[in-house]
N, CA, C, O and CB atoms as a CASP TS submission, in Angstrom:
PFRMAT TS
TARGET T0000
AUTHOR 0000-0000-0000
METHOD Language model
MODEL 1
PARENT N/A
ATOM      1  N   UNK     1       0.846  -1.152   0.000  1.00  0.00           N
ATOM      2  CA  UNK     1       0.000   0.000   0.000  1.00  0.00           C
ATOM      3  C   UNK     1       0.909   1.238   0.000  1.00  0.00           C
ATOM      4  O   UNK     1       1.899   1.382   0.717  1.00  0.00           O
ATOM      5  CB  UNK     1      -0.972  -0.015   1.220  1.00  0.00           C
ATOM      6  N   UNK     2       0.354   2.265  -1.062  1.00  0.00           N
ATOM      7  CA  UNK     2       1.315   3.224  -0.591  1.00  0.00           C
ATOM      8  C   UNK     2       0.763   4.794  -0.441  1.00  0.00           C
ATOM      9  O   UNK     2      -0.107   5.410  -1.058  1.00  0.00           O
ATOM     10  CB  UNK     2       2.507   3.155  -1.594  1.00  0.00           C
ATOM     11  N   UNK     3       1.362   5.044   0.293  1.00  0.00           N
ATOM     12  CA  UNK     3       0.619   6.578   1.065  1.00  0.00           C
ATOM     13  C   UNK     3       1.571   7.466   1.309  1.00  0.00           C
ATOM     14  O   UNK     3       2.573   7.098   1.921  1.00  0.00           O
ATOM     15  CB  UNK     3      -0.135   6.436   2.608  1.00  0.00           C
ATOM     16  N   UNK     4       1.439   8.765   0.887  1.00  0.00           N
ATOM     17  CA  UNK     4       1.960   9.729   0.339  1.00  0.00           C
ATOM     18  C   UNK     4       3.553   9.592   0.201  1.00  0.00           C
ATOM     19  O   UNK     4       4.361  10.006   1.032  1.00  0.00           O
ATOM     20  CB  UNK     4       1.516  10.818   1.039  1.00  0.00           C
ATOM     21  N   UNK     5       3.780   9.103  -0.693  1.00  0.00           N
ATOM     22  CA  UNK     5       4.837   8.586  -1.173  1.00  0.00           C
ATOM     23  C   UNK     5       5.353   7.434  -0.280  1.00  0.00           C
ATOM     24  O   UNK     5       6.329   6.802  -0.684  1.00  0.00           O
ATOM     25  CB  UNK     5       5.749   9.608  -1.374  1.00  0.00           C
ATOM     26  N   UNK     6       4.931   7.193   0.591  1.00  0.00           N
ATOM     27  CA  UNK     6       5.421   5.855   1.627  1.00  0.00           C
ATOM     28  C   UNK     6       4.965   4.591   1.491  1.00  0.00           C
ATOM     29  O   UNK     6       3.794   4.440   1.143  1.00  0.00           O
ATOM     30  CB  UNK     6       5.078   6.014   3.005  1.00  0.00           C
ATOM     31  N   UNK     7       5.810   3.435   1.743  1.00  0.00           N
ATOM     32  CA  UNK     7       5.128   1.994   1.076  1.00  0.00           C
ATOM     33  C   UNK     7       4.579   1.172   2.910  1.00  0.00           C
ATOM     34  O   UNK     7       4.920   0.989   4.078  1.00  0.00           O
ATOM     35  CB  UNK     7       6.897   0.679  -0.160  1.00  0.00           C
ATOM     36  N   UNK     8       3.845   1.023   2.195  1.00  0.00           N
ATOM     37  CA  UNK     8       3.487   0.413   3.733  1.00  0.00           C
ATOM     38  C   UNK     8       2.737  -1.315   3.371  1.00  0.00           C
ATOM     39  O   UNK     8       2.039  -1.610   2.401  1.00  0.00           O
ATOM     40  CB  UNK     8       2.012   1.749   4.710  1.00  0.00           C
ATOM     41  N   UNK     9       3.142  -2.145   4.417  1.00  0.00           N
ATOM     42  CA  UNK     9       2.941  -3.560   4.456  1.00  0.00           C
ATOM     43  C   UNK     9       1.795  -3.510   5.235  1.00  0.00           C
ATOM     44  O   UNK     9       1.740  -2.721   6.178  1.00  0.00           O
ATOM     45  CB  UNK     9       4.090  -4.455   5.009  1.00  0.00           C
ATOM     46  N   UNK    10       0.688  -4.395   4.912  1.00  0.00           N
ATOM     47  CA  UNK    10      -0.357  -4.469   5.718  1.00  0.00           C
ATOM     48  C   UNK    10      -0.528  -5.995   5.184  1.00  0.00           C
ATOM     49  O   UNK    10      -0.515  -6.276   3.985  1.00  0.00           O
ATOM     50  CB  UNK    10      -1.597  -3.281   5.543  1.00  0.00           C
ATOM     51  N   UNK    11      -0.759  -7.338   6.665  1.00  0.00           N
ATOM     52  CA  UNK    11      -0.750  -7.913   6.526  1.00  0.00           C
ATOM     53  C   UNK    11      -1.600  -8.604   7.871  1.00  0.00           C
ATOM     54  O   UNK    11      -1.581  -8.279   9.058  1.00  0.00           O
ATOM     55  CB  UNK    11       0.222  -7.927   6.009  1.00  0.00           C
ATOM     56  N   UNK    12      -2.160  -9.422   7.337  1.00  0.00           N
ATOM     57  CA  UNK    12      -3.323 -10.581   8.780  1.00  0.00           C
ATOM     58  C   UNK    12      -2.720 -11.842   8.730  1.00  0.00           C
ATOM     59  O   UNK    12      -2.081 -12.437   7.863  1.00  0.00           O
ATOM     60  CB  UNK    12      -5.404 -11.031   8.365  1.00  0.00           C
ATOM     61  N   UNK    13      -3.079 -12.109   9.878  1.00  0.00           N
ATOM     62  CA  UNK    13      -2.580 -13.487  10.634  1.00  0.00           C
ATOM     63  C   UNK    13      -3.785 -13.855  11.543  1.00  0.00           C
ATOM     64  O   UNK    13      -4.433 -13.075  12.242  1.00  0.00           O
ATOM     65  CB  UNK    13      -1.078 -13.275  11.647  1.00  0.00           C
ATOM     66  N   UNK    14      -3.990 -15.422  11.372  1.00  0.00           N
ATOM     67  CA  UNK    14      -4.890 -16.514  11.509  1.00  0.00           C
ATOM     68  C   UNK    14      -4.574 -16.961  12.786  1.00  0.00           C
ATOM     69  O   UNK    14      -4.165 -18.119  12.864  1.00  0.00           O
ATOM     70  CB  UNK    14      -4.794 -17.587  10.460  1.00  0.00           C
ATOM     71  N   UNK    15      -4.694 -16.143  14.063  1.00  0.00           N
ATOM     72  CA  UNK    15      -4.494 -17.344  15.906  1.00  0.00           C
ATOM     73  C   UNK    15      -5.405 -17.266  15.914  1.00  0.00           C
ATOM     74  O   UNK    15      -6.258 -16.386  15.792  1.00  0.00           O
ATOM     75  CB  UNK    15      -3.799 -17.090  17.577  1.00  0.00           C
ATOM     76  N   UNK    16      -5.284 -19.099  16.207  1.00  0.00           N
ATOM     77  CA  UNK    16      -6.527 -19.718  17.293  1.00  0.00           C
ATOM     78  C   UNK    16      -6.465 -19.253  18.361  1.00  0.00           C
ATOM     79  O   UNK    16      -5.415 -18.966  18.936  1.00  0.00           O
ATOM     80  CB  UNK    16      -6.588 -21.132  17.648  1.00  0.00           C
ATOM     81  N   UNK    17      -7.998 -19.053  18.953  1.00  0.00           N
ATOM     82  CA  UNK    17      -8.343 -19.072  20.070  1.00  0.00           C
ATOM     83  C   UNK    17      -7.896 -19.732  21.202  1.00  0.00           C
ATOM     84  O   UNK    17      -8.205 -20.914  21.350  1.00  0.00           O
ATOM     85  CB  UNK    17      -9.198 -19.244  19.955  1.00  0.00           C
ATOM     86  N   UNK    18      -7.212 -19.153  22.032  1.00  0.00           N
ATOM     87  CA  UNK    18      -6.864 -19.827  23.646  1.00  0.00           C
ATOM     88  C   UNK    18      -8.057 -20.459  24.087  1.00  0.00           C
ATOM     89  O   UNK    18      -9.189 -20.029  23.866  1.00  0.00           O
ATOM     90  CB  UNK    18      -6.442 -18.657  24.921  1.00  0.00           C
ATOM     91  N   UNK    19      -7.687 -21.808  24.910  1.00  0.00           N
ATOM     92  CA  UNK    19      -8.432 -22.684  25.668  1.00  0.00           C
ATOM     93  C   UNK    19      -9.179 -21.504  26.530  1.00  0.00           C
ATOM     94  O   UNK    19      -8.662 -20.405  26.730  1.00  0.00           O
ATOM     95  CB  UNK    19      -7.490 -23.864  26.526  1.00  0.00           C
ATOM     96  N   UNK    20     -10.614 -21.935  27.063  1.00  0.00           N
ATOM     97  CA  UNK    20     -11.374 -20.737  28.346  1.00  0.00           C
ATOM     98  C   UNK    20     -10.273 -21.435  29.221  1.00  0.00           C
ATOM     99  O   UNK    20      -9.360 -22.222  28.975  1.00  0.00           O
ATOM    100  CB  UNK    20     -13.534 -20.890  29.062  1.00  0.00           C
ATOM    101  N   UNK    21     -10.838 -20.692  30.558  1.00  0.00           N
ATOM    102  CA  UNK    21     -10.506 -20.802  31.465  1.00  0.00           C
ATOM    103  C   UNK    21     -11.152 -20.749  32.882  1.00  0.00           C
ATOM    104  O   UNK    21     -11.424 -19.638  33.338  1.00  0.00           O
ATOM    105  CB  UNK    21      -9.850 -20.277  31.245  1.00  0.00           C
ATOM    106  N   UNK    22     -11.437 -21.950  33.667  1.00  0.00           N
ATOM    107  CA  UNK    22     -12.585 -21.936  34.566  1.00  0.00           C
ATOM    108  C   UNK    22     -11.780 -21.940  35.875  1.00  0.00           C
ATOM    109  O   UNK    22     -10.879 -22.731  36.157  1.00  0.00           O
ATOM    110  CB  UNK    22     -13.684 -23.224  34.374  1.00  0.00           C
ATOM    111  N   UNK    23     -12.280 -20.856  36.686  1.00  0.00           N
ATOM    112  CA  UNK    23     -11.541 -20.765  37.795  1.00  0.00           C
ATOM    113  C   UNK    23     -11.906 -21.786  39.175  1.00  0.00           C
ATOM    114  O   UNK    23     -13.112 -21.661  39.388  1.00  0.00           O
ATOM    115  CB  UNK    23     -11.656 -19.331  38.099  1.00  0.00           C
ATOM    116  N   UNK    24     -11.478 -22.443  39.862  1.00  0.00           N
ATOM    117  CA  UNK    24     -11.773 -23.089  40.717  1.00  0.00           C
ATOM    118  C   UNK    24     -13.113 -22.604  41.886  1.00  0.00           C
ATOM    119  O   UNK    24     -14.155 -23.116  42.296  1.00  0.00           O
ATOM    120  CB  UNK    24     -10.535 -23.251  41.159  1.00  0.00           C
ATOM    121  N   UNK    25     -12.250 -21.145  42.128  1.00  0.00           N
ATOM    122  CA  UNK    25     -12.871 -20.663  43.255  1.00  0.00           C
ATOM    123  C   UNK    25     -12.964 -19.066  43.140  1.00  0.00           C
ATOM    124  O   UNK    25     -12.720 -18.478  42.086  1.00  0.00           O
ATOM    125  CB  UNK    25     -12.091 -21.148  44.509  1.00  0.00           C
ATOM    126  N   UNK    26     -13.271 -18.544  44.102  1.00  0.00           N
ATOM    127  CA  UNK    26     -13.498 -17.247  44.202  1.00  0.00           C
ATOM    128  C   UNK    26     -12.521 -16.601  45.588  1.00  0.00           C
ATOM    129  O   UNK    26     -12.527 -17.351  46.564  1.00  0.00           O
ATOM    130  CB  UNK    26     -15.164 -17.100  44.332  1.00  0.00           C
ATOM    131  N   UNK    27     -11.991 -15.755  45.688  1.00  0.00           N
ATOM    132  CA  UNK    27     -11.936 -14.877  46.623  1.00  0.00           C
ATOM    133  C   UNK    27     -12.447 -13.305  47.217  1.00  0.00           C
ATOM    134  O   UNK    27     -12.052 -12.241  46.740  1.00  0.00           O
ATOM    135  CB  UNK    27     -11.077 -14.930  46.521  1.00  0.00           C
ATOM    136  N   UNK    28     -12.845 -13.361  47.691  1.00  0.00           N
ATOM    137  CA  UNK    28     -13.652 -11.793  47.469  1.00  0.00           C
ATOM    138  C   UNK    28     -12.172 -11.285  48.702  1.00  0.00           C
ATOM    139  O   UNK    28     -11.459 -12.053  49.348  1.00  0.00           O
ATOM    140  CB  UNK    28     -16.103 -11.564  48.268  1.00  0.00           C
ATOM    141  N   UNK    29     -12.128  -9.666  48.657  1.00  0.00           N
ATOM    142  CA  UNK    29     -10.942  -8.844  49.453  1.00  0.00           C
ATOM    143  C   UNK    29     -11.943  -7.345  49.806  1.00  0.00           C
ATOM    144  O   UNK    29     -12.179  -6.386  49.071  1.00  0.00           O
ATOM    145  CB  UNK    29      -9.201  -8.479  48.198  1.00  0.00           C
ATOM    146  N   UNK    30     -12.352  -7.606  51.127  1.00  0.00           N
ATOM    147  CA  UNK    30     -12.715  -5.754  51.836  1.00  0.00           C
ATOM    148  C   UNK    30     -11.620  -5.372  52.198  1.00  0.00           C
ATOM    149  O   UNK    30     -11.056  -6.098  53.017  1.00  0.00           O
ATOM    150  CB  UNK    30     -13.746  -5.437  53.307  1.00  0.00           C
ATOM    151  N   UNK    31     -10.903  -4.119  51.744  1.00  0.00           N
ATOM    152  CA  UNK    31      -9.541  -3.328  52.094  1.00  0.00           C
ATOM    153  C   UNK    31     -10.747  -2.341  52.599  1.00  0.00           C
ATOM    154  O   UNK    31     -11.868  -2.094  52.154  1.00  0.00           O
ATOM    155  CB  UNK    31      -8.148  -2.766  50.681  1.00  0.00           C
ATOM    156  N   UNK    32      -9.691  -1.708  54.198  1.00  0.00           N
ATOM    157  CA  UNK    32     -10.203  -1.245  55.042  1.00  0.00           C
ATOM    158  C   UNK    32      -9.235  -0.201  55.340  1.00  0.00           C
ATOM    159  O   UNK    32      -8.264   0.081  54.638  1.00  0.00           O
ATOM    160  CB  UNK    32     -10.584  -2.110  55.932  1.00  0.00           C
ATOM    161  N   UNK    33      -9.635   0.453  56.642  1.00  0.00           N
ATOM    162  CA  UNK    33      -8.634   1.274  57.179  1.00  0.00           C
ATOM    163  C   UNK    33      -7.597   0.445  58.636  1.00  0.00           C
ATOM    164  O   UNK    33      -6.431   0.140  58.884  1.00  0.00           O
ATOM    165  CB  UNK    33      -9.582   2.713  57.675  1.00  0.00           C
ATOM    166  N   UNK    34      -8.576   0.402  59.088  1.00  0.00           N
ATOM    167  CA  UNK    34      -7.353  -0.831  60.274  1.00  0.00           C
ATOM    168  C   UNK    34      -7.237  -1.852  60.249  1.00  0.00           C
ATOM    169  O   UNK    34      -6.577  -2.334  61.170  1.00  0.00           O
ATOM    170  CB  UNK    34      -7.444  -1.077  61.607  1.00  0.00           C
ATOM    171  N   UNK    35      -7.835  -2.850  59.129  1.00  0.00           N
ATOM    172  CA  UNK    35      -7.154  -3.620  58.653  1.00  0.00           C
ATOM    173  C   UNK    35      -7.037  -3.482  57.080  1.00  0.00           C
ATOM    174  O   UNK    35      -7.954  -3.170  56.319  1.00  0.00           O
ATOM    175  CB  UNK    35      -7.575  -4.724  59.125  1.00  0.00           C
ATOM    176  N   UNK    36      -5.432  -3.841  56.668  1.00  0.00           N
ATOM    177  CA  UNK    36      -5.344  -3.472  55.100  1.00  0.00           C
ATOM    178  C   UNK    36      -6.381  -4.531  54.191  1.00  0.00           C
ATOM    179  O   UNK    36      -7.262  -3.980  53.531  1.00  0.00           O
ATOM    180  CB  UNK    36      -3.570  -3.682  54.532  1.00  0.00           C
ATOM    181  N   UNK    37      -6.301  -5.780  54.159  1.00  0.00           N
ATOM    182  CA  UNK    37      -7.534  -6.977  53.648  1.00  0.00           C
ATOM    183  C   UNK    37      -8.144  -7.796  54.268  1.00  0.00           C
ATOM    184  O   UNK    37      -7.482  -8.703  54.771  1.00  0.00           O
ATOM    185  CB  UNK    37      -7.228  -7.841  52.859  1.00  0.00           C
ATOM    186  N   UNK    38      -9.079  -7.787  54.392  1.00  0.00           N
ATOM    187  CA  UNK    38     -10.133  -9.274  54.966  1.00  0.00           C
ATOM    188  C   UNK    38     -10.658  -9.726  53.495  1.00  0.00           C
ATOM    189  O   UNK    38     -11.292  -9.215  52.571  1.00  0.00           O
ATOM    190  CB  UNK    38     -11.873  -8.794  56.265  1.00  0.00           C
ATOM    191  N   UNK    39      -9.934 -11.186  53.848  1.00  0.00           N
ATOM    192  CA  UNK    39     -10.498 -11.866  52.780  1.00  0.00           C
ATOM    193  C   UNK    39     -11.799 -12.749  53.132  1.00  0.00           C
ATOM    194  O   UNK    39     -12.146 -12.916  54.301  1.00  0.00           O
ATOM    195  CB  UNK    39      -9.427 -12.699  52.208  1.00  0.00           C
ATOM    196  N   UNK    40     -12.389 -13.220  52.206  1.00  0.00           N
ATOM    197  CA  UNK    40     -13.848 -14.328  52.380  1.00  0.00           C
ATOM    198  C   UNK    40     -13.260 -15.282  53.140  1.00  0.00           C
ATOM    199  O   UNK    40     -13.972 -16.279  53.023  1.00  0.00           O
ATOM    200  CB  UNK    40     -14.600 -15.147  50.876  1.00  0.00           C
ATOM    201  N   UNK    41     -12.408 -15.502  53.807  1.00  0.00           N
ATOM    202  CA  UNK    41     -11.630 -16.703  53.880  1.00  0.00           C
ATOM    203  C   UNK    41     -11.702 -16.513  54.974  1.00  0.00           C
ATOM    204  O   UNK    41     -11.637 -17.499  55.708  1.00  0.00           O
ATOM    205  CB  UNK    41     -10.375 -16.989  53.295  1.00  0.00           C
ATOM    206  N   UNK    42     -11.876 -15.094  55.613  1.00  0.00           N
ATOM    207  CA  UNK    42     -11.563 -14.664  57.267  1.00  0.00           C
ATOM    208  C   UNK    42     -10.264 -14.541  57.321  1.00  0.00           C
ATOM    209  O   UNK    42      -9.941 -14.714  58.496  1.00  0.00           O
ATOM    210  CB  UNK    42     -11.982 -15.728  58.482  1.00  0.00           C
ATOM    211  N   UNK    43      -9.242 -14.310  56.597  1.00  0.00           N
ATOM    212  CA  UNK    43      -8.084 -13.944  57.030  1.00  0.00           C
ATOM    213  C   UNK    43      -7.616 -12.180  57.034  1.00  0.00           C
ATOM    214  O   UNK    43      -7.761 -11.485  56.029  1.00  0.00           O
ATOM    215  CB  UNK    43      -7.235 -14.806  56.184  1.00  0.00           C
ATOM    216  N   UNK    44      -7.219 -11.809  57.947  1.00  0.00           N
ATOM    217  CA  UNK    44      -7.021 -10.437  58.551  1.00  0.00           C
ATOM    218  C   UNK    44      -5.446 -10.289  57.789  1.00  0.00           C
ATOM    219  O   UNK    44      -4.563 -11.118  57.566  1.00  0.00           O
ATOM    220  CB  UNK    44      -7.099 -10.381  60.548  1.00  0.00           C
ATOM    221  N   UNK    45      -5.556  -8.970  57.546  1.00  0.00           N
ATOM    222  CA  UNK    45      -3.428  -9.003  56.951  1.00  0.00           C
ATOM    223  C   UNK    45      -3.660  -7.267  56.993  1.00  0.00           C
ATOM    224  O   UNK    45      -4.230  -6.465  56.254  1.00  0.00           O
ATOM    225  CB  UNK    45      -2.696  -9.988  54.443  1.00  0.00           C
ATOM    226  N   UNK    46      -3.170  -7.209  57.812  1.00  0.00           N
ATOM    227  CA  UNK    46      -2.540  -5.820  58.428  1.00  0.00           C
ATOM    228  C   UNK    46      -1.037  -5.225  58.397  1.00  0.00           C
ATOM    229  O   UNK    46      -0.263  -6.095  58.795  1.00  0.00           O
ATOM    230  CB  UNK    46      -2.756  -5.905  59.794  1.00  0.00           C
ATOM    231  N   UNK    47      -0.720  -4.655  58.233  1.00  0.00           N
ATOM    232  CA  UNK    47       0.829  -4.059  58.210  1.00  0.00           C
ATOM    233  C   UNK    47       1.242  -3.323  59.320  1.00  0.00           C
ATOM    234  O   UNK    47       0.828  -2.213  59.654  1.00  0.00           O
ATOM    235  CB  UNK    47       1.090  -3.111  57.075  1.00  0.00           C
ATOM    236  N   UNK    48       2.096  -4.020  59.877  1.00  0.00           N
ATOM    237  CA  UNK    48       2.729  -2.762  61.134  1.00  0.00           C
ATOM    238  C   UNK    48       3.314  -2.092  60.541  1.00  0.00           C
ATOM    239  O   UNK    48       3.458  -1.011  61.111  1.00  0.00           O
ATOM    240  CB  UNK    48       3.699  -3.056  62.351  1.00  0.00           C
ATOM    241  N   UNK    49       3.858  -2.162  59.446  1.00  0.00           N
ATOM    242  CA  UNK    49       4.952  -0.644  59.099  1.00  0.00           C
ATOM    243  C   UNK    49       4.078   0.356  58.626  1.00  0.00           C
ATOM    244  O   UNK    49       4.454   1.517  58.789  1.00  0.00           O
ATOM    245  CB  UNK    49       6.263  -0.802  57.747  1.00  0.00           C
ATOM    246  N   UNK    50       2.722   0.111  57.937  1.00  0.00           N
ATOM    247  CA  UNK    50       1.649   1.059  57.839  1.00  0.00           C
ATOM    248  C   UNK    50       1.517   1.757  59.290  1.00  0.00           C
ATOM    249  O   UNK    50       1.681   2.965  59.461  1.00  0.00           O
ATOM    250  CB  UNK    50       0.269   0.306  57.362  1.00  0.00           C
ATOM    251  N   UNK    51       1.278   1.069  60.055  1.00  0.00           N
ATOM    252  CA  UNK    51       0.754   1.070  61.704  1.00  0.00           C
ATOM    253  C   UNK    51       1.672   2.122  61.976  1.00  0.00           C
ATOM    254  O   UNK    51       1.168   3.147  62.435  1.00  0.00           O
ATOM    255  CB  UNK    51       0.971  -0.465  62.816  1.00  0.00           C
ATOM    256  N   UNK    52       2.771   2.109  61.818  1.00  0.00           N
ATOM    257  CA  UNK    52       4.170   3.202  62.416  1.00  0.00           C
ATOM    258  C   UNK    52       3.661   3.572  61.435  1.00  0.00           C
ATOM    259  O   UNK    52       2.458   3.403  61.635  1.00  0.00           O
ATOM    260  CB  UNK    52       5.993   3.002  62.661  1.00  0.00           C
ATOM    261  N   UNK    53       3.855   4.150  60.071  1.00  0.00           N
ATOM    262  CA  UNK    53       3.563   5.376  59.310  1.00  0.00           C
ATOM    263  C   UNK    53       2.904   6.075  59.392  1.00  0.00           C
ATOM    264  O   UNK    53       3.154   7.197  58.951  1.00  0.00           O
ATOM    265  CB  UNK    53       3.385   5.389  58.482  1.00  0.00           C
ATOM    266  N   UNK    54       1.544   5.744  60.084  1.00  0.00           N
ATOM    267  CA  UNK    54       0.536   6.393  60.078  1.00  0.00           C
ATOM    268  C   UNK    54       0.198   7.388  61.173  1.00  0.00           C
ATOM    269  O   UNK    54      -0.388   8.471  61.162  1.00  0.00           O
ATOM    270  CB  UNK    54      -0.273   5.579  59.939  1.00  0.00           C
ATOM    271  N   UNK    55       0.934   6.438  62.408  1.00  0.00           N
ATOM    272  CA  UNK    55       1.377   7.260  63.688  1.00  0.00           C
ATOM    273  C   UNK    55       2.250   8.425  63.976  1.00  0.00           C
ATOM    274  O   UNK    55       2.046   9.279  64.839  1.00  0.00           O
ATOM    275  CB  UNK    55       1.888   6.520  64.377  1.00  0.00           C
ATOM    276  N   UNK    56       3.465   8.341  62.968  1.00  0.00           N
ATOM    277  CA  UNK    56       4.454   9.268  62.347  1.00  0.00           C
ATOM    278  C   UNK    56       3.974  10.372  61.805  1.00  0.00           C
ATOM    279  O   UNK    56       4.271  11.520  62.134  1.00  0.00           O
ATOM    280  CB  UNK    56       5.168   8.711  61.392  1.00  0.00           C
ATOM    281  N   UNK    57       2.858   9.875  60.553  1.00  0.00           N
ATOM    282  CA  UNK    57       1.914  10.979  60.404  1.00  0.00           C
ATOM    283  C   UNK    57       1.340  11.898  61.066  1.00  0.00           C
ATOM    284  O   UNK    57       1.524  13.101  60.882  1.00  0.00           O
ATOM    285  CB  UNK    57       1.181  10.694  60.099  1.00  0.00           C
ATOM    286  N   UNK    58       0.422  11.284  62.087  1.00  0.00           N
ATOM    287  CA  UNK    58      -0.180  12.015  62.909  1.00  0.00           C
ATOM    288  C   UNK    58       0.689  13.022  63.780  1.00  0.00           C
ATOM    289  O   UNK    58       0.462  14.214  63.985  1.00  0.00           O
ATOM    290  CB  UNK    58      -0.881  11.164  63.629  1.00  0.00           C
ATOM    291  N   UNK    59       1.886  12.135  64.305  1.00  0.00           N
ATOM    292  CA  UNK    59       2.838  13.219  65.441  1.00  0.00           C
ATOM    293  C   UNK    59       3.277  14.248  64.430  1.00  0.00           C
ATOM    294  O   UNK    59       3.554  15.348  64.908  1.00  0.00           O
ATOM    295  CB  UNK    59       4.462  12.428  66.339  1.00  0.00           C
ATOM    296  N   UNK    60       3.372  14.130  63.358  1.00  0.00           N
ATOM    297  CA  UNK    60       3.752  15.242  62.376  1.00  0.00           C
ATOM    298  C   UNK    60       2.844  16.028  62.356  1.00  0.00           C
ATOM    299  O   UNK    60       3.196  17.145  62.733  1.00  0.00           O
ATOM    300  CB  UNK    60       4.022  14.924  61.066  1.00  0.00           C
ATOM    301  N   UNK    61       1.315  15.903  61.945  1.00  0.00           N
ATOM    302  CA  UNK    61       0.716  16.783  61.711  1.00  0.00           C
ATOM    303  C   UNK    61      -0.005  17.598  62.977  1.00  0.00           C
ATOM    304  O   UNK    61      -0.627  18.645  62.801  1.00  0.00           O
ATOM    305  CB  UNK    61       0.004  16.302  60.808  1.00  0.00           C
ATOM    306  N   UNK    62       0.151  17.031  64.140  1.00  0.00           N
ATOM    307  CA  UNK    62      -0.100  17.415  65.202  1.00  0.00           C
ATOM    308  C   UNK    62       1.246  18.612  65.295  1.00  0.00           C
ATOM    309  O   UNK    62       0.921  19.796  65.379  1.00  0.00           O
ATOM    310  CB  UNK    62      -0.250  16.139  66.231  1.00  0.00           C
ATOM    311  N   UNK    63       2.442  18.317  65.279  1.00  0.00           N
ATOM    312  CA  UNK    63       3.244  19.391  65.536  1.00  0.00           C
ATOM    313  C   UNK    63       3.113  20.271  64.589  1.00  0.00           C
ATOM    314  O   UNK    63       3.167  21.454  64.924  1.00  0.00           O
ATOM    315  CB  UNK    63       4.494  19.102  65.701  1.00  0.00           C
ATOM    316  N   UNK    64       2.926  19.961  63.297  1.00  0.00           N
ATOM    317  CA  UNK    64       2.793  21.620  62.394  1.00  0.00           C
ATOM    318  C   UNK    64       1.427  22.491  62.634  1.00  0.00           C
ATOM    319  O   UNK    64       1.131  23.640  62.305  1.00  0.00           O
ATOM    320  CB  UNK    64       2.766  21.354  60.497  1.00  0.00           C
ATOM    321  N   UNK    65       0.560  21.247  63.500  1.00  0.00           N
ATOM    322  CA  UNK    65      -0.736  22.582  63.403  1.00  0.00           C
ATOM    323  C   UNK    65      -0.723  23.388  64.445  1.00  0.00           C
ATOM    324  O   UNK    65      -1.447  24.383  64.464  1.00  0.00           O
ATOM    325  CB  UNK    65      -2.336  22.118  63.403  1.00  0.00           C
ATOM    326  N   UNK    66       0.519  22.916  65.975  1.00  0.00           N
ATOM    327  CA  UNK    66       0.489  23.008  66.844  1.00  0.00           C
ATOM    328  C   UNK    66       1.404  24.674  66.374  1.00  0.00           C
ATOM    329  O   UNK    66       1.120  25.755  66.889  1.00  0.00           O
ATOM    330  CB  UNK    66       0.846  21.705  67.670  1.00  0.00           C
ATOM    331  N   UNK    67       2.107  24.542  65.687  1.00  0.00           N
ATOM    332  CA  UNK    67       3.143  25.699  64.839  1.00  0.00           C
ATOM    333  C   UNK    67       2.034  26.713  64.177  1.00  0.00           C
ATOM    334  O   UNK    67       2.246  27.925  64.141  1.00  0.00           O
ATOM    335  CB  UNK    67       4.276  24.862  63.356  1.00  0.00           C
ATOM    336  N   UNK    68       1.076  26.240  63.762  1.00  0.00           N
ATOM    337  CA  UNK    68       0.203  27.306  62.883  1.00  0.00           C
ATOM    338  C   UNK    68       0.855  27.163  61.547  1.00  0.00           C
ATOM    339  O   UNK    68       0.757  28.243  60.965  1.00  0.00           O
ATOM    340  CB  UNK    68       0.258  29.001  63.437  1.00  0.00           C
ATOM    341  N   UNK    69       1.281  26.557  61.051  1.00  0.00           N
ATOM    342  CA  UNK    69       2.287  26.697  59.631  1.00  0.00           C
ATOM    343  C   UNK    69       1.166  26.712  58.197  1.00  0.00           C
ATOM    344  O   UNK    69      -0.030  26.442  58.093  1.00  0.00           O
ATOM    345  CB  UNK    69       3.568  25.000  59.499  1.00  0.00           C
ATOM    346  N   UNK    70       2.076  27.106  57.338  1.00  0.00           N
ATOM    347  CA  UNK    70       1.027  27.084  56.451  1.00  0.00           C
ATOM    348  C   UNK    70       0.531  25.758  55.382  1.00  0.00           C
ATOM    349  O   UNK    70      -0.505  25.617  54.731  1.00  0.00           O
ATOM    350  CB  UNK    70       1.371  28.185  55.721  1.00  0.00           C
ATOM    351  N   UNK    71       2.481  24.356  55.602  1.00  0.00           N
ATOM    352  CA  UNK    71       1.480  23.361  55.470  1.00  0.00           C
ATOM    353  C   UNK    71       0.423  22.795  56.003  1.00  0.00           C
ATOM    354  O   UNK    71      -0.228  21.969  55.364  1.00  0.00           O
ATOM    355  CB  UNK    71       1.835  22.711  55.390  1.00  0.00           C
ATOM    356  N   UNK    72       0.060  23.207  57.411  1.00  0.00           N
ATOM    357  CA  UNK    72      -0.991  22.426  58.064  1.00  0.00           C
ATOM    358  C   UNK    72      -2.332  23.207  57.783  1.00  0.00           C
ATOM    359  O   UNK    72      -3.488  22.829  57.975  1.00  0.00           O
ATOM    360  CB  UNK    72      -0.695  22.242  59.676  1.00  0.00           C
ATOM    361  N   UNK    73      -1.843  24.454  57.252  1.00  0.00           N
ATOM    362  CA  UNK    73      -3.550  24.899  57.022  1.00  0.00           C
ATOM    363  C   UNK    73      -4.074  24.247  55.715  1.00  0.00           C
ATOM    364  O   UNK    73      -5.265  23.978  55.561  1.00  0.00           O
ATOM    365  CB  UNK    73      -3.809  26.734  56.812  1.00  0.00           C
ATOM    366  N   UNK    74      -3.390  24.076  55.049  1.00  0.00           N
ATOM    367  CA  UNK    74      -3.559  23.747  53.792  1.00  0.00           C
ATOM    368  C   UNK    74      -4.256  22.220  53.560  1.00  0.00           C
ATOM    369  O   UNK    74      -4.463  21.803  52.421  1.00  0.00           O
ATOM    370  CB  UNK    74      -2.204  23.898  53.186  1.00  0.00           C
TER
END
């Protein structure tokens, strides 16, 4: 094919279809705030290093509002 002065290849190809695929099971996931996932399963998975970050956070933002600063108004 050629287009404005350029040659161009245009060409199709014949793949079969992939096998389906039937999943065994299901998991369902509620992500939360104090805990990071509960799965259908009942399993809890929480992060302590979230746990410290979040605490870090707070002592932070407690001291800049305690400052009046203008990141904390913001």
């Amino acid at each position: 094919m050629a287009r404005d002065g350029k040659l161009f290849l245009v060409a199709t190809l014949d793949i079969p279809e992939p096998e389906g695929f039937e999943p065994k099971g299901f998991l369902g996931v509620d992500r939360g705030i104090t805990n990071l996932a509960t799965t259908s399963d009942g399993d809890n998975h929480t992060g302590r290093r979230l746990g410290r970050y979040r605490r870090w956070q707070a002592r932070k933002k407690a001291k800049l509002q305690a400052k009046q600063t203008h990141s904390a108004m913001s």
